[in-house]
C-alpha positions in Angstrom: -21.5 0.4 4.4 -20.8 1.8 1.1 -17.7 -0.1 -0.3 -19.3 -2.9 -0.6 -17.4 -6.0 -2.4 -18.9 -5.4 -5.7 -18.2 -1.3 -5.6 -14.8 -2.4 -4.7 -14.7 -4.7 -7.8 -16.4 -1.8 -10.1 -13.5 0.5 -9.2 -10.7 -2.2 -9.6 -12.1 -2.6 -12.9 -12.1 1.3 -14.0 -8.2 1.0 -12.5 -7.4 -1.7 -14.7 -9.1 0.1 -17.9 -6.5 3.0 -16.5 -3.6 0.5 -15.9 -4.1 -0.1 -19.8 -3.9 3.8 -20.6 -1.3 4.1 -18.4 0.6 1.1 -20.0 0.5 3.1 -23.3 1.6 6.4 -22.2 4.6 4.8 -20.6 5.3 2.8 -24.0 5.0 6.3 -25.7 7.4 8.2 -23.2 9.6 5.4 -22.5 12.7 7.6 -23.8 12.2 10.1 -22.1 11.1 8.3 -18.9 14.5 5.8 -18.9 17.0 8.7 -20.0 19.2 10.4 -17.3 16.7 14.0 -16.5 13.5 13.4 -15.1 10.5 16.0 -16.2 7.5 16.6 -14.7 5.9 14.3 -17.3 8.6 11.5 -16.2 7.1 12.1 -12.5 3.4 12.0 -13.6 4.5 8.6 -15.7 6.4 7.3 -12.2 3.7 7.7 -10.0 1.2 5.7 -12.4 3.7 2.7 -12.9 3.8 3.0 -8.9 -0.2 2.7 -8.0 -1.1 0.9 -11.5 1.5 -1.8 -11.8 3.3 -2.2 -8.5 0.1 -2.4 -6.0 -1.6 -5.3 -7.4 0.8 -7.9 -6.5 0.8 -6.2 -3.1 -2.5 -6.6 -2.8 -2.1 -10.4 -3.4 0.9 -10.7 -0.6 -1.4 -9.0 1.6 -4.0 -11.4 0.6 -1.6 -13.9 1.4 -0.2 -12.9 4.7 -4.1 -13.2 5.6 -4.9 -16.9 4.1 -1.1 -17.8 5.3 -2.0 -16.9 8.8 -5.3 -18.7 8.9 -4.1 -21.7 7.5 -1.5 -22.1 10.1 -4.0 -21.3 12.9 -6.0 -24.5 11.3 -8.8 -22.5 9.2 -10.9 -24.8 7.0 -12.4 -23.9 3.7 -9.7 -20.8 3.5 -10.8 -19.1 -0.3 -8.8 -16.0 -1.7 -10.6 -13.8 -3.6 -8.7 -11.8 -5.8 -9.4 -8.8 -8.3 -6.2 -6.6 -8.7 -6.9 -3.6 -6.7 -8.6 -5.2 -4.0 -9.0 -8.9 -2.5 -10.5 -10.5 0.5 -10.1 -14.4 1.8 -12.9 -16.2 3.7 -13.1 -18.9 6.0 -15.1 -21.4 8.2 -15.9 -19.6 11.1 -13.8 -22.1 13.4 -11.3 -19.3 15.1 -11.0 -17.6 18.2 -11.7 -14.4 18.7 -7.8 -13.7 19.2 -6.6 -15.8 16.5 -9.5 -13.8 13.9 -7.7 -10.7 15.3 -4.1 -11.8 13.8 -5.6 -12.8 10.9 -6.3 -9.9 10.4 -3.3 -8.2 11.4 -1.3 -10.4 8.9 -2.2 -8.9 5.5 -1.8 -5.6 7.0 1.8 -6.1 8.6 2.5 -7.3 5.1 1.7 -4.0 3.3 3.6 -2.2 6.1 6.6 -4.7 5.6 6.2 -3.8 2.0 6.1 -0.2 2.0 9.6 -0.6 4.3 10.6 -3.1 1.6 9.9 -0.5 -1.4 11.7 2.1 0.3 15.2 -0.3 1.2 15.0 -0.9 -2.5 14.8 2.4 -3.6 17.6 3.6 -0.7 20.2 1.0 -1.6 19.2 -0.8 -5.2 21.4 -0.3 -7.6 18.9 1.2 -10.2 18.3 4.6 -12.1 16.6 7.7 -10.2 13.5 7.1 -11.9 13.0 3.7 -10.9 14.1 5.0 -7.3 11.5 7.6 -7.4 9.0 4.7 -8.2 9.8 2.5 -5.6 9.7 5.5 -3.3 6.1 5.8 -4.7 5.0 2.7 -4.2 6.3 3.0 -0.1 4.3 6.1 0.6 1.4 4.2 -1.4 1.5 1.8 1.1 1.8 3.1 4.0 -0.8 5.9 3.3 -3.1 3.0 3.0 -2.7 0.8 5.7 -2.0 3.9 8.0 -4.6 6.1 6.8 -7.5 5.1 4.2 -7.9 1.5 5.1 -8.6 2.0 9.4 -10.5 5.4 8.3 -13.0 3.3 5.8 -13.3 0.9 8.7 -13.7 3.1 11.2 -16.1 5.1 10.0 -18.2 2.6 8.6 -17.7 2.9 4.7 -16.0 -0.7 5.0 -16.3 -3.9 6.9 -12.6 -4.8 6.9 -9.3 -5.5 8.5 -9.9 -2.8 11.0 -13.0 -3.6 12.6 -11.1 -6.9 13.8 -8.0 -5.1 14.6 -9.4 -2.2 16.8 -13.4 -3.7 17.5 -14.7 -4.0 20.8 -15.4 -7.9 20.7 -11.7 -8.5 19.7 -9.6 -5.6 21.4 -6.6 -6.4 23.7 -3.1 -5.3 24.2 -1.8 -5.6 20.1 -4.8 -3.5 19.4 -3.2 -0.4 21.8 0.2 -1.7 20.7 -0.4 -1.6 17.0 -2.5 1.8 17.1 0.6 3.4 19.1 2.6 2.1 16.0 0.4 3.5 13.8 0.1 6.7 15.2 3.5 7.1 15.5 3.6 5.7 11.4 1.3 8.1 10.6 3.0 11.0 12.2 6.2 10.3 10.1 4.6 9.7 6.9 2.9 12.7 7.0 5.7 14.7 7.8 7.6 13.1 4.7 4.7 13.3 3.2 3.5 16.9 3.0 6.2 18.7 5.1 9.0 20.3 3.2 11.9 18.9 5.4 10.3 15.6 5.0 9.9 15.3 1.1 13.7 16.9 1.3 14.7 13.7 3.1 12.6 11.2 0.8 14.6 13.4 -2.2 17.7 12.9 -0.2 17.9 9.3 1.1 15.0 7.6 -0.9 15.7 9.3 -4.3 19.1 10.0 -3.6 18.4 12.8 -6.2 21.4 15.4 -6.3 19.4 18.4 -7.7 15.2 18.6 -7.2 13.3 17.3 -10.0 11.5 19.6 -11.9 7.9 20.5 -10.4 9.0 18.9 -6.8 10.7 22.0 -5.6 10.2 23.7 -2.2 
């Protein structure tokens, strides 16, 4: 296992030390960033408020939807650890098997919740393009995590997580083939909005609602 919990901490801390960068070259290019044409610059700016600011209090819902789940299932001794980028709870092991396995489920229906959140806000809130195009980040952020990176890490052994409860022998049942047909089929979309041109059309179209391609995201 080589993401172990204090690795994971190391790297939250480097993203926090670039969270503060960041913070500054958004002060700096705040005029430009909040005015009515968006620059390549105003994209590169976007994206960072959309990983550095917007995923840590993700990360803590998704904490949350963990502990929340536990508690109600009657966990004792339920502790959230929390560092920005990256979090775990513990608990007493006093659960099921099953009730372990929707434990862990929770936190990760609560990203994918979020990512749909992000992208309703950025579809129908009544906010500037650039603020659109960052809450479109933040989707795509989420859901290339808890689709992709997060059950890959796990998976392939880089990370005892989430994962390894959701699809491990020991705890496998019907969700587990119900939620990997979900995320396969997740998967399958996000790439295509991802990486495909008629897809990153559509997140330009109906997530940006941009009327003309900003510059350095044309086809």
């Amino acid at each position: 296992m080589f993401l172990t919990p204090g690795i994971l901490t190391i790297i939250s801390i480097i993203y926090g030390v670039l969270a503060i960068r960041m913070a500054f070259a958004v002060w700096k290019g705040r005029k430009s960033l909040f005015d009515d044409t968006v620059t390549p610059e105003d994209m590169r700016l976007a994206n960072g408020i959309a990983f550095y600011f917007l995923w840590p209090p993700v990360v803590l819902l998704h904490e949350g939807g963990h502990a929340l789940v536990a508690a109600l299932f009657g966990a004792q001794g339920i502790r959230l650890h929390y560092f920005g980028y990256w979090g775990e709870i513990a608990y007493l092991s006093t659960l099921t098997n099953r009730q372990d396995w929707w434990v862990a489920l929770a936190g990760n229906f609560v990203s994918y919740a979020m990512g749909i959140a992000l992208a309703l806000a950025a579809r129908y809130g009544r906010v500037s393009l650039i603020w659109r195009i960052i809450l479109a980040s933040a989707a795509m952020e989420q859901w290339y995590v808890v689709l992709f990176w997060y059950p890959m890490i796990c998976l392939f052994g880089a990370f005892s997580g989430d994962f390894n409860v959701i699809y491990g022998r020991p705890y496998w049942w019907a969700g587990s083939t119900i939620t990997a047909a979900i995320g396969v089929v997740s998967l399958v979309a996000y790439c295509w909005a991802a990486y495909y041109e008629g897809g990153k059309a559509w997140v330009r179209e109906n997530l940006w609602r941009a009327a003309a391609t900003p510059p350095g995201q044309g086809e």
